[in-house]
VEXDREN-2710 file (C-alpha; in Angstrom, 1 decimal):
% VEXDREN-2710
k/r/px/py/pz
1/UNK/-6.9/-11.5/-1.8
2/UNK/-6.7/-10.9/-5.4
3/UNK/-3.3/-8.5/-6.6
4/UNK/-3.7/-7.5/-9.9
5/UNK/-0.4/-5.6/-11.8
6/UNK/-0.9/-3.1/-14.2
7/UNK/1.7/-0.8/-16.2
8/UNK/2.5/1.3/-12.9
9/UNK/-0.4/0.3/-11.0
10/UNK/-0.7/-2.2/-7.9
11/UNK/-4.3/-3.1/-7.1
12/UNK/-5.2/-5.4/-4.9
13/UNK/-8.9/-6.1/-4.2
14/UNK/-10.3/-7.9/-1.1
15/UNK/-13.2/-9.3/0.9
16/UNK/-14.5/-8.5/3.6
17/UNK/-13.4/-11.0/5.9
18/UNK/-10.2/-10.1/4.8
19/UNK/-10.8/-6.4/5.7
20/UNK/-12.3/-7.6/9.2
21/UNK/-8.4/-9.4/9.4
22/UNK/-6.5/-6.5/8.9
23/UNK/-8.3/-4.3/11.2
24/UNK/-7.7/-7.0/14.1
25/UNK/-3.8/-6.8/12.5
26/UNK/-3.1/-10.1/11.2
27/UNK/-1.1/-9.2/7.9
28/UNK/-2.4/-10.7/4.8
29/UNK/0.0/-13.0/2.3
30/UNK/0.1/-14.3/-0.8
31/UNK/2.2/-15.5/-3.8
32/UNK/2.2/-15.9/-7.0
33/UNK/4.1/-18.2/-9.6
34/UNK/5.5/-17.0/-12.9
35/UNK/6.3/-20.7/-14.0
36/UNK/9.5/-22.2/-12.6
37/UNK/11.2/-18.3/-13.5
38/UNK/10.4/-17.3/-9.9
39/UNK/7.5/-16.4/-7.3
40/UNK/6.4/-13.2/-6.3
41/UNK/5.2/-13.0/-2.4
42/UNK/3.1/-10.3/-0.7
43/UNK/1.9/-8.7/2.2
44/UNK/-0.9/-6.6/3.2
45/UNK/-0.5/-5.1/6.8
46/UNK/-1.9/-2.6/9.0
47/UNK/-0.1/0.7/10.3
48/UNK/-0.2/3.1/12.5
49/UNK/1.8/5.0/9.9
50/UNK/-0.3/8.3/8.7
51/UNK/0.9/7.0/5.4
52/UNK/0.8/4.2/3.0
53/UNK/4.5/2.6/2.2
54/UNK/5.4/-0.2/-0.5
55/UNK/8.6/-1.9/0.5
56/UNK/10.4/-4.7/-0.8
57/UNK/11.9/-6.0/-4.2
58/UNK/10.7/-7.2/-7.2
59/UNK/10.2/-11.4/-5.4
60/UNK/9.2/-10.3/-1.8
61/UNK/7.0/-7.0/-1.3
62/UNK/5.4/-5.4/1.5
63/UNK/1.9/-3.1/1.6
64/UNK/1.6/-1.4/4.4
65/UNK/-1.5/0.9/5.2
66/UNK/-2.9/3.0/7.5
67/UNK/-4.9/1.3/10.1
68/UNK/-7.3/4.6/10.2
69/UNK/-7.8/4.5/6.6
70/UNK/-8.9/0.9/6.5
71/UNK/-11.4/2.0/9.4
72/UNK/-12.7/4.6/7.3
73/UNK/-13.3/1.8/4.4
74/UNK/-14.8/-0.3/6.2
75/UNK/-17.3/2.2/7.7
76/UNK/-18.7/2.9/4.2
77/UNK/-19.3/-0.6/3.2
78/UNK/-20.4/-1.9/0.4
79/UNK/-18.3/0.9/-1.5
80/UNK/-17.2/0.5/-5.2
81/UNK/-14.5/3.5/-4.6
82/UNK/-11.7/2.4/-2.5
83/UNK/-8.2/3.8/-0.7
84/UNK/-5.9/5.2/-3.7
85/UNK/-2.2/5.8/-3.0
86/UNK/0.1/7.4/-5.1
87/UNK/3.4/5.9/-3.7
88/UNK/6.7/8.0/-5.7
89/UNK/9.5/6.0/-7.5
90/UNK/12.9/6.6/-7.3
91/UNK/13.5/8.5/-10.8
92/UNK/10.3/7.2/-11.9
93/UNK/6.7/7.9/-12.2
94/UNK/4.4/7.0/-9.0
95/UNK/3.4/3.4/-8.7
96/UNK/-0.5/4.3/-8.1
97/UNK/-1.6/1.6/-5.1
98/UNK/-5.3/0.9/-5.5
99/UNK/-6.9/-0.8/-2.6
100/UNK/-11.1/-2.1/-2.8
101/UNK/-13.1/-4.6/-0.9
102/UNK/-15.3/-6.7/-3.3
103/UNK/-18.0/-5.0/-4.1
104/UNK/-20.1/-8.2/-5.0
105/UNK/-18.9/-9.7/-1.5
106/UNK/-20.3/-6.4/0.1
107/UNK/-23.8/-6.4/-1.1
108/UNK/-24.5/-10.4/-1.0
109/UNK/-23.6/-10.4/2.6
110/UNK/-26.3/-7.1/3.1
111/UNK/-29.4/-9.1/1.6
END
């Protein structure tokens, strides 16, 4: 899993062994250093939720997303579009959540 931060923009971009995990709801983590300042750790989990929710703070956050969308992903692999969530702030714009499975993954594993 690879979580990428950008102005107000969360993407995280995965393979497809990773997709397979989340559809069989084991919760992806991971964490990432910013020196000896702190670490940042993630999740990635499935829901039956009809939505996608961010949860958390700024050391320990939380994606969770739709169980039916990730289906749907998955069903129109390789795919260089993937699930886009626009998830409002609290007196501030809308963190845009982008979600993708590796494109590159996608096609070496169809040749």
């Amino acid at each position: 899993m690879r979580v990428q931060l950008e102005n107000d923009t969360i993407r995280v971009r995965i393979d497809e062994d990773e997709l397979a995990e989340l559809l069989d709801n084991v919760a992806l983590m991971g964490s990432t250093a910013f020196g000896r300042a702190f670490t940042m750790r993630y999740a990635i989990d499935a829901t039956n939720s009809p939505a996608c929710v961010l949860d958390g703070n700024a050391h320990e956050w939380r994606l969770e997303v739709p169980l039916a969308h990730l289906a749907e992903l998955k069903a129109r692999l390789p795919a260089k579009e993937g699930l886009v969530y626009d998830i409002p702030g609290n007196d501030t714009v809308a963190t845009t959540v982008v979600l993708d499975v590796d494109i590159k993954d996608s096609l070496k594993r169809r040749r």
